[in-house]
C-alpha positions in Angstrom: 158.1 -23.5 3.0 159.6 -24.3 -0.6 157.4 -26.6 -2.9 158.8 -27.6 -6.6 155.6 -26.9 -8.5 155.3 -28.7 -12.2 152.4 -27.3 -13.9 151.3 -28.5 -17.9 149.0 -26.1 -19.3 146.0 -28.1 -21.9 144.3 -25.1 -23.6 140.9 -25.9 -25.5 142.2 -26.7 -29.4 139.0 -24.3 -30.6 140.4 -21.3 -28.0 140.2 -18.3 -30.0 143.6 -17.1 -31.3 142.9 -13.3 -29.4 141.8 -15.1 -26.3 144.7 -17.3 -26.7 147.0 -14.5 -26.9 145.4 -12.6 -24.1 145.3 -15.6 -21.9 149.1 -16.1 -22.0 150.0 -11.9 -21.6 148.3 -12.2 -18.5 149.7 -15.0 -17.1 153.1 -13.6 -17.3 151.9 -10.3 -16.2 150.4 -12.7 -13.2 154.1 -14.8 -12.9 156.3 -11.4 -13.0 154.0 -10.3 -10.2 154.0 -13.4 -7.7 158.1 -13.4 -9.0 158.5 -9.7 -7.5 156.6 -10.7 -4.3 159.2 -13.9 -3.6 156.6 -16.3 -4.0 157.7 -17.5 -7.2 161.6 -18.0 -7.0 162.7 -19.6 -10.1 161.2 -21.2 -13.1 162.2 -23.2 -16.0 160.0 -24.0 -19.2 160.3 -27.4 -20.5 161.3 -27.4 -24.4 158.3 -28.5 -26.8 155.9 -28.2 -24.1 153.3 -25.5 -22.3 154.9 -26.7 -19.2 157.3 -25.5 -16.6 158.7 -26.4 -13.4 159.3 -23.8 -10.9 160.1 -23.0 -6.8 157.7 -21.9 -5.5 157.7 -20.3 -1.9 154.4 -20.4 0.3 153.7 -20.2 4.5 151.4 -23.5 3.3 149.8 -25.5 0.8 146.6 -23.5 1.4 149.3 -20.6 0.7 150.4 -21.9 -2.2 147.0 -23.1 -3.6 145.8 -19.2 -3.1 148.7 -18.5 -5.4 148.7 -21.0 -7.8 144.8 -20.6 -8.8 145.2 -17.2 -9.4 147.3 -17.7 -11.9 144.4 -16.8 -15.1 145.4 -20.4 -17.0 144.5 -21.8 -13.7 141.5 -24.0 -14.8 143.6 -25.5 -18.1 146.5 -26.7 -15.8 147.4 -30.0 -14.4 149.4 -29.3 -11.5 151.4 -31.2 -9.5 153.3 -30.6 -6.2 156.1 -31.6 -4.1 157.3 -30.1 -0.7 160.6 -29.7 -0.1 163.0 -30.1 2.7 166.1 -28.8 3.6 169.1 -30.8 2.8 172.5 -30.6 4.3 174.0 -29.4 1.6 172.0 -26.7 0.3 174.1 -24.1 2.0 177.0 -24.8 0.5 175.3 -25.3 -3.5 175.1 -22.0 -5.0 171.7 -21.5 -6.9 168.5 -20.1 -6.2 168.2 -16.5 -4.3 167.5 -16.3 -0.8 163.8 -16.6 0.0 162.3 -13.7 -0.2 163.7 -12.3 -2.7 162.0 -13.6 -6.2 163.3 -14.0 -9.7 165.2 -11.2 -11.2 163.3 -10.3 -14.6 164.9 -8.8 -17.5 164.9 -5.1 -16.7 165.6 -5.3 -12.9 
């Protein structure tokens, strides 16, 4: 199942600039991770923000709620999600990769 997940990250203004730093490694170390396994298939960050929007690709919500809070910025995120459907014309719209297969990172 395919969910468009649209998370905004609110860190505490008095987070320590290491934490901070350390916070945000992980989490991508966390993202390339669930990427390589196919459950997150693409991502976008939205400009001026500490936001994104991304596919996400789960068996279920519980699924995807397992994945989403263990992201480490978990607890400063305000998440919201949509399920999607197949539409008639998604086989013919190039785009995403096939399920299963993840983004490509730099490197790969």
């Amino acid at each position: 199942m395919e969910f468009l997940v649209e998370i905004e990250v609110r860190l505490p203004v008095d987070l320590d600039e290491s934490r901070r730093a350390a916070l945000l490694q992980d989490e991508f170390e966390r993202g390339a991770a669930l990427a390589g396994a196919g459950i997150l298939r693409a991502i976008w960050r939205v400009p001026g923000r500490l936001a994104n929007k991304a596919i996400w690709t789960a068996a279920d919500a519980t699924e995807l709620h397992t994945a989403l809070a263990s992201l480490p910025l978990w607890r400063y995120m305000e998440v919201a999600v949509t399920p999607l459907a197949q539409h008639p014309l998604s086989e013919s719209c190039p785009g995403l990769a096939p399920a299963g297969e993840g983004c490509r990172l730099a490197g790969d």
